[in-house]
C-alpha positions in Angstrom: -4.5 0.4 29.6 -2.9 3.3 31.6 -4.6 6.0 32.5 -2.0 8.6 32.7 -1.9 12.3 32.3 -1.4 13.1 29.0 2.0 13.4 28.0 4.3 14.6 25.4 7.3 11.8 25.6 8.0 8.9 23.6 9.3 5.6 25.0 12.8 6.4 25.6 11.8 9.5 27.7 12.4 11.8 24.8 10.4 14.2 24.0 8.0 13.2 21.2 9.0 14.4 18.0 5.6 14.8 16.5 2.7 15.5 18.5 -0.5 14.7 17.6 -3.6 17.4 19.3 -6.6 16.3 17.7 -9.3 18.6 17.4 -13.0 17.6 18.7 -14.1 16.9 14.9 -11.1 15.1 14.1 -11.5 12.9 17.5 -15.3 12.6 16.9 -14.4 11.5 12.6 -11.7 9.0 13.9 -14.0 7.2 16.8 -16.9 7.1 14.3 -14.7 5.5 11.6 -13.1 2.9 13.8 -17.0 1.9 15.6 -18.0 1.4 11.9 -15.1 -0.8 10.9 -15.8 -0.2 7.5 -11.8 0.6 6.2 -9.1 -0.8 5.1 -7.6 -2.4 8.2 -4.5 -0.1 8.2 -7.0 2.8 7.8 -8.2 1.8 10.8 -4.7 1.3 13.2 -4.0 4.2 11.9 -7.1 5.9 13.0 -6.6 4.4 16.6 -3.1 4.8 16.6 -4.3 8.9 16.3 -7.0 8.2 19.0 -4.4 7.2 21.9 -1.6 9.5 20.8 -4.0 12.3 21.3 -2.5 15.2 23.6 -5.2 17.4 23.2 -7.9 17.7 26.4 -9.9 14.6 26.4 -7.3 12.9 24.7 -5.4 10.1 26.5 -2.1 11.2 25.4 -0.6 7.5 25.4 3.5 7.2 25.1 4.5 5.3 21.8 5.4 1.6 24.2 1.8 1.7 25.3 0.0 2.4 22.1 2.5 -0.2 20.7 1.7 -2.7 23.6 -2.1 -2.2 22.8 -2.7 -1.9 19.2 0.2 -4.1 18.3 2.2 -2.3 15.8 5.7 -1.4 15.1 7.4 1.9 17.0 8.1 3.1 13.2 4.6 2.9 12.6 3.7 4.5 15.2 6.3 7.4 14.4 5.3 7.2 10.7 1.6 7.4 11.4 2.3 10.7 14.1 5.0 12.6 11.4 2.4 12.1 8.6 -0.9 13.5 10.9 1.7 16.5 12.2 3.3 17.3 8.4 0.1 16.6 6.2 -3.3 16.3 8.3 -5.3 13.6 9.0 -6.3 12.4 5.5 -2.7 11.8 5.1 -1.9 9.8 8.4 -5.4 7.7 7.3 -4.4 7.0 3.7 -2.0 5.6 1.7 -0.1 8.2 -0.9 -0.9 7.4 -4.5 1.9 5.5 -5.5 4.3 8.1 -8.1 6.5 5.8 -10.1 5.0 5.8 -13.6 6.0 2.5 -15.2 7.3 2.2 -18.7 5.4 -0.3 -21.0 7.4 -2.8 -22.2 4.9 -4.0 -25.2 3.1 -1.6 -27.1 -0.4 -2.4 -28.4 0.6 -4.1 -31.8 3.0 -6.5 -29.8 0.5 -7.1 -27.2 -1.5 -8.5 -29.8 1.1 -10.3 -31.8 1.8 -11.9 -28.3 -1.4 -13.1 -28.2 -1.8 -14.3 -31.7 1.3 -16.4 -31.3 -0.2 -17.4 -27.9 -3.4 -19.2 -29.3 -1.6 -20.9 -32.5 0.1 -24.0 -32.4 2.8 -24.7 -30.4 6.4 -25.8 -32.0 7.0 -29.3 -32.7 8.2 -31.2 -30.1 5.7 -29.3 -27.9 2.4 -30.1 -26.2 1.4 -26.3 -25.3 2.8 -23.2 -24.5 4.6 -22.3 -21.9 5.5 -18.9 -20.8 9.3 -18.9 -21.2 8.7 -20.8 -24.8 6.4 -18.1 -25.7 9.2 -15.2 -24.3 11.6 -16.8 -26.4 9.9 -17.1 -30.1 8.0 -14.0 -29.4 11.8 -12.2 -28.9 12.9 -14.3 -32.4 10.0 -13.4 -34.4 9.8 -9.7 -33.2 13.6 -8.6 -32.8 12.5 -7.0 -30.2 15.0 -6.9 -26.8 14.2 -9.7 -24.4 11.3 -9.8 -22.6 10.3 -11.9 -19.5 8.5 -14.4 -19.2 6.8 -12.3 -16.4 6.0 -9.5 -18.9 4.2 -12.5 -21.0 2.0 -14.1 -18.5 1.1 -10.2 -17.3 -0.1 -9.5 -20.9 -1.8 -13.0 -21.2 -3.5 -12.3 -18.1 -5.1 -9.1 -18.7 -9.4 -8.9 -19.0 -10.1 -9.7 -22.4 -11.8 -6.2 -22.9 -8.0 -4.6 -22.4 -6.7 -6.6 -25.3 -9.1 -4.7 -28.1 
């Protein structure tokens, strides 16, 4: 690509918001993580992405429309990638955050298991097998429980059979 000095301006001639100086180490980490290739593939943009935004000396310093150009990935990612290396460190412009949302259960164990009982017994009459919104629907009448999905059933029908017990 371009071998330009190293500047500090995004694409629109602004001054770059976040700017990423990469430390030998750091440089020396991210080159032998992305020769390896052994990462998740947006570990590794994101590791490149780092390489060519890097203002520090030996660093090429690219502007966001040439790293964009050459790596092929979105200006926000670019800007999300340099915001997260500047705010949190490199570990956090590599890797994913653990996801915070705790989700609620909808069935509790004894239901889960009632849900499968009813699950490998007959079907009604008038039916060759089980289907998942048949199975929502008695499991609601025989439980009198609120309604559930018939998303929520074929989740806790597809679950390892070592969860289940």
């Amino acid at each position: 690509m371009n071998a330009e000095a190293p500047s500090h301006r995004a694409p629109a001639g602004r001054p770059a918001k976040h700017v990423v100086a990469l430390t030998a180490t750091q440089r020396q980490d991210l080159r032998r993580l992305t020769r390896t290739g052994r990462s998740a593939a947006r570990t590794l943009t994101h590791a490149r992405i780092l390489l060519q935004a890097d203002t520090a000396a030996g660093g090429p310093g690219w502007h966001d429309a040439q790293i964009q150009t050459a790596l092929g990935v979105s200006p926000s990612t670019i800007v999300r990638v340099r915001r997260r290396f500047v705010r949190g460190g490199l570990e956090a412009a590599l890797h994913r955050r653990p996801p915070t949302r705790v989700r609620q259960r909808r069935l509790d164990g004894a239901q889960e298991a009632h849900l499968i009982a009813l699950a490998c017994g007959t079907p009604p009459d008038g039916h060759a097998r089980w289907t998942l919104r048949l199975l929502a629907d008695r499991f609601v009448l025989l439980e009198g429980s609120p309604p559930v999905s018939y998303e929520t059933v074929r989740r806790t029908l597809k679950k390892p059979s070592s969860s289940h017990g």
